[in-house]
Structure formats: structure tokens, C-alpha cells
C-alpha positions as CSV (number, residue, x, y, z in Angstrom):
1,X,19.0,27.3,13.4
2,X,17.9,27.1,9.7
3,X,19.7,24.0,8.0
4,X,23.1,24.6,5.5
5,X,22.1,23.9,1.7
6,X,24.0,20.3,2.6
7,X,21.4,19.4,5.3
8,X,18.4,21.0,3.1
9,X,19.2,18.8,-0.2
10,X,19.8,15.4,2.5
11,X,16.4,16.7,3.8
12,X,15.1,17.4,0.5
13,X,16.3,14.3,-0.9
14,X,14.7,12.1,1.9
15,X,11.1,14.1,1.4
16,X,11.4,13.1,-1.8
17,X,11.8,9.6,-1.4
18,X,8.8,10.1,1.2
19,X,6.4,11.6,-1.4
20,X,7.5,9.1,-3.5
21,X,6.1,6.4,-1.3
22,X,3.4,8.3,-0.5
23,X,2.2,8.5,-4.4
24,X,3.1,5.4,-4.5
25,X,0.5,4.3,-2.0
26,X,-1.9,6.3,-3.3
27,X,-1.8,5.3,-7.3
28,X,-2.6,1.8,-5.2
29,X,-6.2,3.4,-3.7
30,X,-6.9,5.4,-6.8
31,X,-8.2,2.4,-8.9
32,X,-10.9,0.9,-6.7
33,X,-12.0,-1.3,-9.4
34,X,-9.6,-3.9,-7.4
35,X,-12.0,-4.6,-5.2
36,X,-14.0,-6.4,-8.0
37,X,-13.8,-10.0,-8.7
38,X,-13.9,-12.2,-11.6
39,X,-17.8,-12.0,-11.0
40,X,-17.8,-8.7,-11.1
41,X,-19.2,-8.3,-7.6
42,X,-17.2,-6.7,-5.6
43,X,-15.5,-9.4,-2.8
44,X,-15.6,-8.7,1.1
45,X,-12.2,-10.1,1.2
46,X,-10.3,-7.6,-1.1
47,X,-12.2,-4.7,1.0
48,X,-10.8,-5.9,4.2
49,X,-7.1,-6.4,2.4
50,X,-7.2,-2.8,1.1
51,X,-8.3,-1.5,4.7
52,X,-5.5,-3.8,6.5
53,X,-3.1,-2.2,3.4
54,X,-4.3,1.4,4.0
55,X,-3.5,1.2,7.9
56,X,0.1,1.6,7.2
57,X,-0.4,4.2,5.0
58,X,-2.1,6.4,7.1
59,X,0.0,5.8,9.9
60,X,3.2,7.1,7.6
61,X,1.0,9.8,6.6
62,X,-0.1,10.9,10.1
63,X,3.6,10.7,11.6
64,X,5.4,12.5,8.5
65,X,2.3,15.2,8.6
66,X,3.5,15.9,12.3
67,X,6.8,15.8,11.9
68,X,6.7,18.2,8.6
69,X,4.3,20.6,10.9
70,X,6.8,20.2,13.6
71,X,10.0,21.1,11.7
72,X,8.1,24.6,9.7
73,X,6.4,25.6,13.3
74,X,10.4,25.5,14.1
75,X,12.0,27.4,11.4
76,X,8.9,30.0,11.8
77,X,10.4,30.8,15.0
78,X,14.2,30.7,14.1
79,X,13.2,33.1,11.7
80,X,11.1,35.6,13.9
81,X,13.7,35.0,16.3
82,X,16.2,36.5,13.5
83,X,13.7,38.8,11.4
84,X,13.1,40.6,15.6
85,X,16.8,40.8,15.9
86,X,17.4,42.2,13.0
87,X,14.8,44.9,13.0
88,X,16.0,45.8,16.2
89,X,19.4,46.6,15.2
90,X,17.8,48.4,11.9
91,X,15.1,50.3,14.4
92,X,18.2,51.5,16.9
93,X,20.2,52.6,14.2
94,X,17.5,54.5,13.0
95,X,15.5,56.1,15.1
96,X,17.6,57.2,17.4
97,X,17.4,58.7,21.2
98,X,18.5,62.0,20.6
99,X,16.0,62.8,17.7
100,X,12.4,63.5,17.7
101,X,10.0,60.3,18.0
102,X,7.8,62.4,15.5
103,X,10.9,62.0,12.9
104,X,11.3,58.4,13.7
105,X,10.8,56.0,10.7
106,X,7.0,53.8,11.1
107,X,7.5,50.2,11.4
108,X,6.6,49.7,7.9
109,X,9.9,51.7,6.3
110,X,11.7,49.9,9.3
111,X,10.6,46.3,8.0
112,X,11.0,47.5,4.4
113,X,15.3,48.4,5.1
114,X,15.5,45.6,6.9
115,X,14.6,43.1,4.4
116,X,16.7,45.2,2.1
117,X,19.4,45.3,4.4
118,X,19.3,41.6,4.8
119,X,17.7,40.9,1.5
120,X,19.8,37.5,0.9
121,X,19.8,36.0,4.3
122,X,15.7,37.5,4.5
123,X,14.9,35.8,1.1
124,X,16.6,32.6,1.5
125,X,15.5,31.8,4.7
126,X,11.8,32.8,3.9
127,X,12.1,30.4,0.7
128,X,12.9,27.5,3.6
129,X,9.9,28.4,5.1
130,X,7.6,28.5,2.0
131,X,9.2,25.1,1.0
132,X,8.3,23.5,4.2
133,X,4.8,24.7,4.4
134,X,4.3,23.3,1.0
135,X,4.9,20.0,2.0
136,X,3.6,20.0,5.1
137,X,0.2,21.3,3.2
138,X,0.9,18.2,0.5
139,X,0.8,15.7,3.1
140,X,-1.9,17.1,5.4
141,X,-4.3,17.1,1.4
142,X,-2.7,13.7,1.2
143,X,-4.2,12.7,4.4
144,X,-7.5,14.3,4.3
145,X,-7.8,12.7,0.9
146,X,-6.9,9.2,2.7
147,X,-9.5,9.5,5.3
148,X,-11.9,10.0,2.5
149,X,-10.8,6.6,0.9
150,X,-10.7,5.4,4.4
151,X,-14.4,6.1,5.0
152,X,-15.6,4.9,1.6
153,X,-13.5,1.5,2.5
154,X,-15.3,1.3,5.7
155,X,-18.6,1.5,4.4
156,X,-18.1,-0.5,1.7
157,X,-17.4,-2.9,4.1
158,X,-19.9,-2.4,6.3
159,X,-22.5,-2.7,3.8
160,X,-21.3,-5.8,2.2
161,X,-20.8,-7.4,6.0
162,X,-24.7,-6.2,5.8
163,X,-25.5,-8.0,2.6
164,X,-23.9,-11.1,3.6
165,X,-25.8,-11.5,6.4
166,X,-29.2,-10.9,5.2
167,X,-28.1,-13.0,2.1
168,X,-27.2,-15.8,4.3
169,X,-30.2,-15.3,6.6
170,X,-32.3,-15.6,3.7
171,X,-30.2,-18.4,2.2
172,X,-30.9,-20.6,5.0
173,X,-34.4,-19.6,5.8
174,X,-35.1,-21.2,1.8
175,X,-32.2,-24.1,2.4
176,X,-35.3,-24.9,5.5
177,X,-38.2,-24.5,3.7
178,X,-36.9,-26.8,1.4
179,X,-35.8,-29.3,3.6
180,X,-39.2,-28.9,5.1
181,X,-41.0,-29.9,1.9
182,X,-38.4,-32.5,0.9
183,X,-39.3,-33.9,3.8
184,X,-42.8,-33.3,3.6
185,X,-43.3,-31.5,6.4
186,X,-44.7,-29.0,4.8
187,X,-47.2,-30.0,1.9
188,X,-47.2,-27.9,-0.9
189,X,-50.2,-27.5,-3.3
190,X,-49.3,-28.1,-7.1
191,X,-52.6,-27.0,-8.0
């Protein structure tokens, strides 16, 4: 059953305070220059933050991407349910029994006095449906554009996690050889 204009501006109003979250989170992910520290290097720590931060996001984006595909798969049908009801009724009064099925109208004339038959209730409910594939299409570009951020994240991370180690490796392997020659265990020619 397609929603009264009461329910559509509740549900319009609540989408709205969805996509504003939803910007929200994203104006946080556009600037990636957070993840640079006073040093300008860019810090492990903040990576990991933004990845933890971003799991929420994603999750909201994931849900309210179903849901939104959910609720337009559902007025689809309500509406072929009503469009194939109403075509009927437009066929049978029509083309009917008694006349030649040569004579009979072609399914295009039939569609194209049915919409004009029910041109108000046709067009309003098709606008619901064009509304609600728009924003199930926002948030499903939302999310692919996430996953995008998410991947970058994760490699960022990776990479630095990479760094770090080989850093320390190396690090420690000199903190050694010092030792070692501080200690002279290792002699060292000056010249």
C-alpha cells in the first residue's frame, strides 16, 4: 500500500535527517590530511581511529542501503499490483468479447488510456517510486564511495604497520651494532 502524503513527509523527514548524518560522516573522510601529524608524517594511530570511526559508518550505510532497497522493491510491486489491475479493467472495457480480436486495441493504446485514465493516481505513485530509487541509488554511491575510503584506510595502514616494522627492525639491528662497538666487541678501524 503506497504511504498517505502524512507518512511520505514523516518518512521524508526521517531520510533527511539520515542523509544528513550520512554527509555528515562523510565531510569527516573527505579531508584525509587528518591523518597527518605535527611532523607531518602521517601517524599509525590516527589511521587506526579513522578505521574504528568509519566502522559505524558503514554499518549505517549498509543497513539503510537495505532497508531503502527493501522499501522501493515494495512499492514496485504495490504499483504493478495496481498498474495490472487497472489495465485489466481498461483492457475488459475495451476489447470486448463480442467484437473482433482483430479490432481489439494493442497493449500499447491499452497502457496509453490507462495512464490517462488514472493519470493522477498513475503519476503520483510513479513519482514515489522515482523518489525512492533516488535515494536508495544515493546511498548505495555513498557506500561504494566508502568502501573506496575503506580500502585506501586499510592500506594505509597496512603499509605503515610495514614501515614500522622494518623501521624498528633496522632500528635495533644499529641500537646492536653500537652496543657492540661501545663495548668493543666489535673493533672498528678509524683509518
Amino acid at each position: 500500500m503506497f504511504p498517505s502524503q502524512d507518512t511520505k513527509d514523516k518518512l521524508d523527514n526521517a531520510i533527511d535527517k539520515y542523509l544528513d548524518f550520512a554527509n555528515k560522516s562523510i565531510e569527516k573522510y573527505n579531508d584525509l590530511k587528518d591523518l597527518i601529524d605535527n611532523n607531518d608524517m602521517i601517524n599509525i594511530n590516527l589511521v587506526n581511529k579513522h578505521l574504528t570511526e568509519y566502522m559505524g559508518v558503514i554499518m549505517f550505510l549498509i543497513t539503510e542501503e537495505k532497508r531503502l532497497l527493501i522499501n522501493y522493491e515494495y512499492l514496485e510491486d504495490e504499483f504493478n499490483k495496481w498498474y495490472d489491475e487497472k489495465f485489466c479493467e481498461v483492457r475488459s472495457e475495451n476489447n470486448k468479447l463480442d467484437i473482433s480480436g482483430n479490432k481489439w486495441l494493442s497493449q500499447t493504446e491499452l497502457n496509453s488510456i490507462t495512464r490517462n485514465k488514472y493519470k493522477e493516481e498513475y503519476y503520483y505513485k510513479k513519482q514515489i517510486l522515482r523518489e525512492e530509487k533516488v535515494k536508495y541509488e544515493t546511498i548505495s554511491s555513498i557506500l561504494k564511495t566508502y568502501n573506496k575510503v575503506d580500502e585506501l584506510l586499510r592500506t594505509l595502514s597496512s603499509n605503515l604497520r610495514t614501515d614500522w616494522f622494518s623501521e624498528s627492525k633496522v632500528n635495533k639491528t644499529n641500537k646492536q651494532l653500537s652496543d657492540a662497538i661501545s663495548k668493543k666487541e666489535i673493533r672498528v678501524r678509524t683509518k
